[in-house]
N, C-alpha and C positions, 0 to 999 in steps of 0.2 A: 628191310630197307635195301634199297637196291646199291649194287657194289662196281662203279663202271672205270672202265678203262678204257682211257682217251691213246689210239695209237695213232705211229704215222711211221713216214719214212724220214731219211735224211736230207731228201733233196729240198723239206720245208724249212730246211736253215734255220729252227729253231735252236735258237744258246742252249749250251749247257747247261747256264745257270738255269734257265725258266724251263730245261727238262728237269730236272732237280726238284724243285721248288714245286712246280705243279703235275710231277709224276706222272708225265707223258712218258708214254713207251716209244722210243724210236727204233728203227730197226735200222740199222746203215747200208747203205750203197757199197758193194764192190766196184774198187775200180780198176781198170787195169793201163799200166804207161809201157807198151810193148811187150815183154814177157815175164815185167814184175806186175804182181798184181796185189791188190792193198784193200782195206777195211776203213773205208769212211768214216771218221771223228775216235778213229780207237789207233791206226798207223798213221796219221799225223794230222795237226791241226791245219787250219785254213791256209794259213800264210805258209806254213812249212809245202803243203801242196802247191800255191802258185809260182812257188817256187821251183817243183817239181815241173810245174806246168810248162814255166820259162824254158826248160834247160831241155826239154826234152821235143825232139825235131816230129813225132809220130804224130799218129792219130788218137790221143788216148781214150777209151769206152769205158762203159758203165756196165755190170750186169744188173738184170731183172731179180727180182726177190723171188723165189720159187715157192710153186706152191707148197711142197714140203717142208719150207720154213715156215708160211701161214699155219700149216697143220699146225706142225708142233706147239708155234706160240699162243694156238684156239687153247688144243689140248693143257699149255699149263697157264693159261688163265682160268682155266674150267678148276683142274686143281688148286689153285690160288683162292677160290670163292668169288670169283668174277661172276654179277649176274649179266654183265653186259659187256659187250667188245665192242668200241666204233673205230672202225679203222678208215684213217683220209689218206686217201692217194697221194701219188705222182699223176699231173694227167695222164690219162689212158689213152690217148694218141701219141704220147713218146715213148711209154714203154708199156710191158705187158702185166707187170708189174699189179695193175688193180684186177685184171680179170684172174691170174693167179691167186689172187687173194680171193672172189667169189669163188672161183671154184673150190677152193681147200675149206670154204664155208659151208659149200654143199655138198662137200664128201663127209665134212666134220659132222652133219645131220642123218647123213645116211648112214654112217659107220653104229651112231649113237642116236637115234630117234628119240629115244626115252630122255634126252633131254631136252627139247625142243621147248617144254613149260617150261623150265628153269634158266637157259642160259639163251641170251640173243648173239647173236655176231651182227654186225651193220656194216656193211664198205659203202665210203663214197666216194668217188672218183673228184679227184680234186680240182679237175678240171684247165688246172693251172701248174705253177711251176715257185718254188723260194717261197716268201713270206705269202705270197695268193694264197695260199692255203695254208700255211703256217701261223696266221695268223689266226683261222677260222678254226685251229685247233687248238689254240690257247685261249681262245677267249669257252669252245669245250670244256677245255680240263677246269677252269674258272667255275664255268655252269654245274658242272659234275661236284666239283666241292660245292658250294653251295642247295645242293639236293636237290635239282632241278633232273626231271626224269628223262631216260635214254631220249624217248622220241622227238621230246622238246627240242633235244642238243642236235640230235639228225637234223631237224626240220630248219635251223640255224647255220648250220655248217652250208646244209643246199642252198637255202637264199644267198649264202655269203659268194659264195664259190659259183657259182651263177648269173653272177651281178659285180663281181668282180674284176676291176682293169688294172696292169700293169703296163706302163709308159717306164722304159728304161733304153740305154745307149749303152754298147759297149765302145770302148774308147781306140777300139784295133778290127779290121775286120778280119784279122789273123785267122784266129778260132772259129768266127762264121764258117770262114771259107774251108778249115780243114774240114767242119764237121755239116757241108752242105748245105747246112742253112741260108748259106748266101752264094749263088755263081761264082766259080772263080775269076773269071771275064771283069763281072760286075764287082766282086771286090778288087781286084788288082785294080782298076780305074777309078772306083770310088777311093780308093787310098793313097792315087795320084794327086787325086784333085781335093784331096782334103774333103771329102764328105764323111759324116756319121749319119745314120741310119736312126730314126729311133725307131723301138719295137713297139707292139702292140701285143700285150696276152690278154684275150680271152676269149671264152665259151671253145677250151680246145685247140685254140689255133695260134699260133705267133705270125704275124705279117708286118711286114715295114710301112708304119703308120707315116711317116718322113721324113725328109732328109734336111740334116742343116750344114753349113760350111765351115770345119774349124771346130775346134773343142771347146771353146771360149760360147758357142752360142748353145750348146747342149744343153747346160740346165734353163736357160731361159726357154729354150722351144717345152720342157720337160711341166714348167711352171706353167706355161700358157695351156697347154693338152691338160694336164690335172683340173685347173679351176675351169675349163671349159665343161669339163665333164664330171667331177667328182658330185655329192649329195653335198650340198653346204653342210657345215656344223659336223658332219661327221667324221671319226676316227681315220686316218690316215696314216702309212707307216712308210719308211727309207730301208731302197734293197743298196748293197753296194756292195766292193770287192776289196781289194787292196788297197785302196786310197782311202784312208777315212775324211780327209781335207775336202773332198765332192759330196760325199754324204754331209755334211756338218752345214755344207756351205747349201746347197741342195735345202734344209730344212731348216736353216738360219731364215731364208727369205718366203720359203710358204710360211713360218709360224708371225712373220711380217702379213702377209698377205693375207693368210685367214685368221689370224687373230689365234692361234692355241698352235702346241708345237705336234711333231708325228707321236703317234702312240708305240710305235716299236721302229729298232733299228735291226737288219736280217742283212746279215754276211752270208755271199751266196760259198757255199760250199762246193766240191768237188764234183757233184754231178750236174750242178748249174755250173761251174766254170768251163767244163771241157768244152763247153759248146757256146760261152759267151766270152771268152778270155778272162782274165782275172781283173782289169780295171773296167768296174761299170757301173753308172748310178740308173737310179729311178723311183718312184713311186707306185705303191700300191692302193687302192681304196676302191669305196664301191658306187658305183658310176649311176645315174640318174635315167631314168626311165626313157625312150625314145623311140 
């Protein structure tokens, strides 16, 4: 019977708890605030970070997972009796992060060919960012207990991650701007004039999908984009930051509007904060054919 492990990175903001429980392998982010540098969900939890966030005037960065760490962690799933490894990304247009990961898949085969009939490795570029694919990896590790075979779960993970939209606001264009996301010009004046941005993630790309006046119309523009575009009747999750009061309020009024409440709630962590600020709500789910 086959023996798989569901991996991923930290930026999919999976809990603790539901790494625990469905024995997802997560690997953390390095991040670095000027010349300290720190271990994602193991040197401080979320909120101990935005806090860090606040106080500190820089730029602060994330590193990439190195292939040498893929090796290692092929090599002791190989010793563990893993027949299978699927590992989901960070998307692969923010960091290098997933091609790191193939290549340490295809040195791991060359080194040792003689395993190629027994163990698989799978990478998928997650194509997204937080619960986009944090989600596509829990509902994995779900599949994998349930004895549902490696390719099935690949084949799951890509329609999800694929077909996946994230509508979210951050409530400062602070962090856009350090971290170029956003013009400096263009945020100094949107921040004048009281504009928020909403984003748009997917198929790889983040673009400012539009703009509303004041933080008070956020989740309503956030409502109106989701039911425009999500699959009716399907699962839906809330990404958010420091505020749990926008998350709650956020998914009080979609479980109004569609009739059933989000299936997960996803606290963006350190490598999704540096670059969205620390207060930010939005929705994830998987958008309707066009």
């Amino acid at each position: 019977m086959a023996k798989i492990l569901i991996m991923t990175d930290s930026a999919s903001d999976i809990s603790e708890e539901t790494e625990k429980e469905l024995k997802i392998k997560i690997i953390p982010f390095k991040v670095a605030l000027g010349e300290k540098s720190y271990v994602s969900r193991v040197d401080f939890t979320n909120e101990e970070f935005y806090k860090m966030l606040d106080e500190f005037d820089g730029m602060p960065t994330h590193s990439q997972i190195t292939s040498f760490e893929f090796t290692e962690l092929f090599e002791q799933a190989f010793a563990d009796g893993y027949s299978d490894v699927i590992y989901v990304s960070i998307n692969k247009e923010g960091s290098a992060t997933y091609s790191n990961a193939v290549m340490a898949s295809k040195q791991f085969f060359e080194e040792h060919p003689e395993r190629s009939d027994s163990f698989r490795i799978y990478t998928v570029d997650g194509m997204t960012y937080t619960g986009g694919y944090g989600y596509a990896v829990t509902q994995a590790a779900v599949k994998a207990s349930k004895g549902e075979s490696a390719a099935s779960i690949v084949e799951f993970i890509e329609d999800w991650v694929k077909n996946c939209t994230i509508f979210f606001a951050p409530y400062t264009l602070k962090y856009a701007r350090k971290s170029g996301r956003i013009p400096q010009a263009a945020a100094f004046a949107g921040e004048l004039m009281g504009l928020r941005p909403i984003m748009r993630i997917q198929d790889n790309k983040i673009v400012t999908n539009s703009k509303v006046r004041g933080d008070k119309n956020i989740i309503p523009e956030i409502i109106k984009l989701t039911a425009e575009e999500m699959i009716p009747h399907t699962p839906y999750s809330i990404v958010y930051g420091n505020d749990r009061t926008v998350a709650d309020e956020l998914a009080s009024l979609l479980t109004k509007k569609f009739g059933y409440p989000p299936t997960e709630f996803y606290q963006i962590g350190a490598a999704v904060a540096i670059n969205a600020g620390p207060k930010v709500v939005g929705t994830i789910f998987k958008r309707k054919n066009r």
